[in-house]
C-alpha positions in Angstrom: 10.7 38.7 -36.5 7.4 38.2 -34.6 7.5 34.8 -35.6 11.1 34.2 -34.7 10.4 35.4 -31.0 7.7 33.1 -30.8 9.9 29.9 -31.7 12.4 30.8 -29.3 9.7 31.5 -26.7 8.4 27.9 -27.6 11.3 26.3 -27.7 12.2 27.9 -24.1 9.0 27.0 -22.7 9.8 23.0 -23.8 13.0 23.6 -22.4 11.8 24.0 -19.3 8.9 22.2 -19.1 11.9 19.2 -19.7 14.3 20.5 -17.0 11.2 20.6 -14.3 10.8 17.2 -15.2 13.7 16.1 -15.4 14.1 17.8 -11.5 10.6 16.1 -10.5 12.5 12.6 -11.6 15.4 13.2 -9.4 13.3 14.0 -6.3 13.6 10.5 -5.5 10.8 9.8 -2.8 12.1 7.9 0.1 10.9 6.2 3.4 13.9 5.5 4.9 17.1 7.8 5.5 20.2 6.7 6.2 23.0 8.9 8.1 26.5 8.2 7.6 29.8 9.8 9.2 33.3 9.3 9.3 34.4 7.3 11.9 37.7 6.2 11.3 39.0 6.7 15.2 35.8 4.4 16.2 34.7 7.2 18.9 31.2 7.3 17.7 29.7 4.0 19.1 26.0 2.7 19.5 26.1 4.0 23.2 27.5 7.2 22.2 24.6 7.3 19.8 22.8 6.0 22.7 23.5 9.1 25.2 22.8 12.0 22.6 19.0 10.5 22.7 18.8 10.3 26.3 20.4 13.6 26.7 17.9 14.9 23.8 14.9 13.5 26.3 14.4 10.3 24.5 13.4 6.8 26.3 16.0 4.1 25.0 13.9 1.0 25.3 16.8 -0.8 23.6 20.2 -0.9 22.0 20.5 -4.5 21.1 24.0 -5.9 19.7 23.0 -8.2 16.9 26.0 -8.8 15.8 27.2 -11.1 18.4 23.7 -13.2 17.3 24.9 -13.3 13.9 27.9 -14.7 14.3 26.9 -17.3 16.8 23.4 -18.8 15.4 24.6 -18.2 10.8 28.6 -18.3 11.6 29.4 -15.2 9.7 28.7 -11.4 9.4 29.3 -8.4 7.1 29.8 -5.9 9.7 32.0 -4.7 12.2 28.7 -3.3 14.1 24.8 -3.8 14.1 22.6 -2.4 16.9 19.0 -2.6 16.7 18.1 0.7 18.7 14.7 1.5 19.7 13.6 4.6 21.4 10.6 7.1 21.7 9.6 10.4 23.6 7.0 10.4 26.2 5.7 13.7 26.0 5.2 13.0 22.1 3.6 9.7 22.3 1.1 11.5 24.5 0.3 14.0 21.8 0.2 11.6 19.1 -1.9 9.5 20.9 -4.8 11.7 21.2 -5.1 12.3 17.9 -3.5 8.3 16.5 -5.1 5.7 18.8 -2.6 3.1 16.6 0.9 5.2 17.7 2.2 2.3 19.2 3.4 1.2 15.9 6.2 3.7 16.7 6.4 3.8 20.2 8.6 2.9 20.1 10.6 4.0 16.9 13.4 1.6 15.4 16.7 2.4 13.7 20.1 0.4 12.8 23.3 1.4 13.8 26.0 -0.4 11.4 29.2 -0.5 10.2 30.4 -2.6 7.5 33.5 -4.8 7.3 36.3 -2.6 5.4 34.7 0.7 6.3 35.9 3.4 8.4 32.6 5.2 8.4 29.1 4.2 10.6 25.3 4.7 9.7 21.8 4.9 11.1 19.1 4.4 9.3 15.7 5.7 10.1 11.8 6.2 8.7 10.9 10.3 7.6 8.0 11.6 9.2 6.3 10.8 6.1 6.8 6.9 6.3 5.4 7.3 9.8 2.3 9.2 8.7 1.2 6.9 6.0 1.5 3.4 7.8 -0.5 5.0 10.2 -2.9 6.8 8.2 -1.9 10.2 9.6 -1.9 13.4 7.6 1.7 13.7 6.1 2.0 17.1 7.0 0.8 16.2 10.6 3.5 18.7 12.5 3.9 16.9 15.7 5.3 13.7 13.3 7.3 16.6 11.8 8.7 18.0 14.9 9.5 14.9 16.0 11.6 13.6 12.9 13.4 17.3 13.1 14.2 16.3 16.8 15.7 12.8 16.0 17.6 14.6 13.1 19.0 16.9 15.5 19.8 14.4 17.6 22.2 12.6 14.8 23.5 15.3 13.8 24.6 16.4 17.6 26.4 12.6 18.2 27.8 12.5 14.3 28.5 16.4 13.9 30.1 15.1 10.4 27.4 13.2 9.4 24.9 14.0 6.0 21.7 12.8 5.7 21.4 10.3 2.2 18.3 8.7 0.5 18.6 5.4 -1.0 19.3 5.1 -4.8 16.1 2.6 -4.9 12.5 4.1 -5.4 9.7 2.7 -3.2 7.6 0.0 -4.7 3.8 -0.1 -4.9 3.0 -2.1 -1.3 1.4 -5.6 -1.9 -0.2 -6.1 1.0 -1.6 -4.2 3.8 0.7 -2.0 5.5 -0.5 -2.7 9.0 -1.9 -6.1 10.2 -5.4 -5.5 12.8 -6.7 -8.1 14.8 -9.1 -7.5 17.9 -11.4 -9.5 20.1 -14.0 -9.3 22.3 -12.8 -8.8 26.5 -15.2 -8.4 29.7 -15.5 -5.0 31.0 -15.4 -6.1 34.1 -12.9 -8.8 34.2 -10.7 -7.6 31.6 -7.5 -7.4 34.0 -7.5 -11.2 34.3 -8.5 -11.5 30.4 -5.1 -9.1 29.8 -2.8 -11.7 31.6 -4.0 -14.4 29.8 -3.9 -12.8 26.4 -0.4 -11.7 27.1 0.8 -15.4 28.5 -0.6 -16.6 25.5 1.3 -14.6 23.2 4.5 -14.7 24.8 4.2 -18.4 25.4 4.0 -18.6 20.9 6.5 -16.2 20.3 9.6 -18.7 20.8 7.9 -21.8 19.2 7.7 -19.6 15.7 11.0 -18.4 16.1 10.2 -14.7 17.6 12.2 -12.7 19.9 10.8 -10.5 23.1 13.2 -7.4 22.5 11.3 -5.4 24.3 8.4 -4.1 26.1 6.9 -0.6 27.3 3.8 -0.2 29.4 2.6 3.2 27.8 -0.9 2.9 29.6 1.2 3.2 32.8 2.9 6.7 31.1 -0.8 8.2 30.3 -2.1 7.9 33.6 1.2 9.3 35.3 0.6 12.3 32.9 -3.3 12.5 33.9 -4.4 10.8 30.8 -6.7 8.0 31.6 -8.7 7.0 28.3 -7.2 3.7 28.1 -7.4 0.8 30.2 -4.4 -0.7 29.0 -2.1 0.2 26.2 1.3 -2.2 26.3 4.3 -2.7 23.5 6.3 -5.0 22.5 9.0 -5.1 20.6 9.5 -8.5 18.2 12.1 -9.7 16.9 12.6 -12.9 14.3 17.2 -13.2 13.7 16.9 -14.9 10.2 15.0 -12.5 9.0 17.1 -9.4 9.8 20.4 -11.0 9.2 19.0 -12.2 5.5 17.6 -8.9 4.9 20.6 -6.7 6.2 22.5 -8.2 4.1 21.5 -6.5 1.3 19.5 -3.4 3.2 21.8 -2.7 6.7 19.0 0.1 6.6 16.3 -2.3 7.6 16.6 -1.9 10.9 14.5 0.9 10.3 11.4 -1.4 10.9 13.0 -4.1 13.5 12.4 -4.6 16.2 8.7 -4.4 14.3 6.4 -2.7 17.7 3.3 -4.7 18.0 0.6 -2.7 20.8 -2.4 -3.8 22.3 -4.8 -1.7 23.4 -8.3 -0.5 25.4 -9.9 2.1 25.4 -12.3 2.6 28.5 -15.8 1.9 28.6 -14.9 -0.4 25.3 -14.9 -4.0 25.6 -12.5 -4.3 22.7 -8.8 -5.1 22.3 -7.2 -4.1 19.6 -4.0 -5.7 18.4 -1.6 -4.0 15.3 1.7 -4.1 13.8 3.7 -2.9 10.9 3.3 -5.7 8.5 6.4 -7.0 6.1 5.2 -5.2 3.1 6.2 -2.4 4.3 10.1 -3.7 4.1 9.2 -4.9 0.2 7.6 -1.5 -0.3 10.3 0.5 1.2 13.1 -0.7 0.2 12.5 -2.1 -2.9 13.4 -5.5 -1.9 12.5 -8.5 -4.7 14.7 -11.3 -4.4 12.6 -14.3 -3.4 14.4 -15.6 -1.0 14.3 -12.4 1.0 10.5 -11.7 0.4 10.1 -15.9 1.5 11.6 -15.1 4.8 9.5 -12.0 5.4 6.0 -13.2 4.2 7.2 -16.6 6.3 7.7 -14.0 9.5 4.2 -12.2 8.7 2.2 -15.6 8.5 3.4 -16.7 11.6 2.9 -13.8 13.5 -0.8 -13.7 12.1 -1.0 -17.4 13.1 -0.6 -16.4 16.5 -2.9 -13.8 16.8 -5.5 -15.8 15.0 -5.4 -18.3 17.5 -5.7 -16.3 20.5 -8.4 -14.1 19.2 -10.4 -16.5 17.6 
């Protein structure tokens, strides 16, 4: 008998063991969520979406229509709708800030609003806290990136009251590259106002040569000091752009827009006579969403070599 109990204690120990397993394998890690609701009377729109954010006390830098791009510069389109939306919260960027010198990777923050051709329902797709935290070498448990991704939750679910939250079915890949690119160069303390312009002619002056887009642009350094925070001489965003590359990558991952408009900052710190220059690279698209087709990993490593070409030259 003793030895009966045993086996069946075993065999319900394996049991288990399996099961947690089997629950540990289903768990599928994600960077990217995507929420989707019914929207077969169309009255949830990218500006609806819009105003929840703004009513939530979110800064809209954006909420681009590429859609009318797509159709115009590749003649055709799978959707109905695709906004590039890009938005951030002061008060938060502050915080993070202080503790994340390199939060202008998200500041701001990018999502897609879509809708595909045949569908009655709309999406948004954006990164989890977590995401956020490791591109930018944060804790992933840092609560302020928490309590901000529970806000922006909120938010969806306040102007898509039907909506659930879904992971993709892909798993993340092991990144390839570098998940942000750095460059920095040397400025005059005492001149570097004049140094700024230049640098920022420069690089706007390259962006349309390589293809690039200016979507956007946010002067955080301006915010800090209205709030009394004054460690930073500067501290600028833009938002980039590149159309081939989003429209060949939607098409397969709508949910990309999750890292485009891609937010490139510059920044300096006072009393440092250093800028420093950083943005998402494209291997966090490949990690993230599992993308290995070669054509779509051509036209992203194309977009990250000529966006380091750029910086090279003008910080060389």
């Amino acid at each position: 008998m003793k030895l009966l109990i045993k086996g069946m204690l075993c065999a319900s120990l394996v049991v288990s063991a399996v099961m947690a397993t089997e629950n540990v394998k289903s768990e599928k890690k994600a960077d990217i969520e995507i929420f989707t609701s019914t929207n077969s009377d169309g009255k949830i729109t990218p500006k609806s979406i819009e105003s929840a954010f703004k009513k939530a006390g979110f800064t809209v830098s954006a909420n681009r229509d590429m859609n009318g791009p797509f159709l115009k510069q590749f003649k055709s389109s799978g959707f109905v709708t695709y906004n590039l939306f890009t938005f951030y919260k002061k008060d938060v960027v502050l915080e993070l800030v202080k503790k994340y010198p390199n939060v202008g990777l998200f500041a701001p923050m990018s999502m897609s609003i879509y809708t595909k051709k045949g569908d009655t329902s709309i999406s948004v797709s954006s990164l989890t806290a977590e995401a956020m935290a490791k591109i930018m070498q944060a804790p992933s448990d840092d609560k302020t990136l928490h309590d901000l991704r529970k806000l922006v939750k909120e938010t969806l679910k306040s102007a898509m009251p039907n909506g659930t939250f879904e992971k993709p079915t892909y798993d993340i890949q092991t990144a390839k590259g570098e998940l942000v690119t750095h460059f920095s160069m040397e400025i005059d303390p005492e001149d570097w106002d004049d140094e700024l312009e230049e640098l920022k002619m420069g690089f706007e002056g390259e962006l349309a040569p390589k293809g690039f887009v200016l979507a956007g642009f946010n002067n955080l350094g301006d915010e800090f000091e209205e709030a009394n925070y004054e460690a930073y001489d500067f501290y600028e965003v833009y938002s980039i752009c590149k159309l081939p590359v989003i429209y060949t990558i939607a098409k397969h991952r709508p949910e990309a827009g999750a890292y485009a408009p891609c937010s490139l900052y510059l920044s300096k710190k006072k009393n440092d006579n250093m800028v420093n220059i950083g943005f998402p690279s494209v291997y966090n698209w490949i990690s993230s969403m599992n993308i290995n087709d070669a054509e779509d990993i051509k036209v992203l490593e194309k977009a990250q070599m000529d966006m380091m070409t750029i910086l090279k030259s003008l910080t060389e």
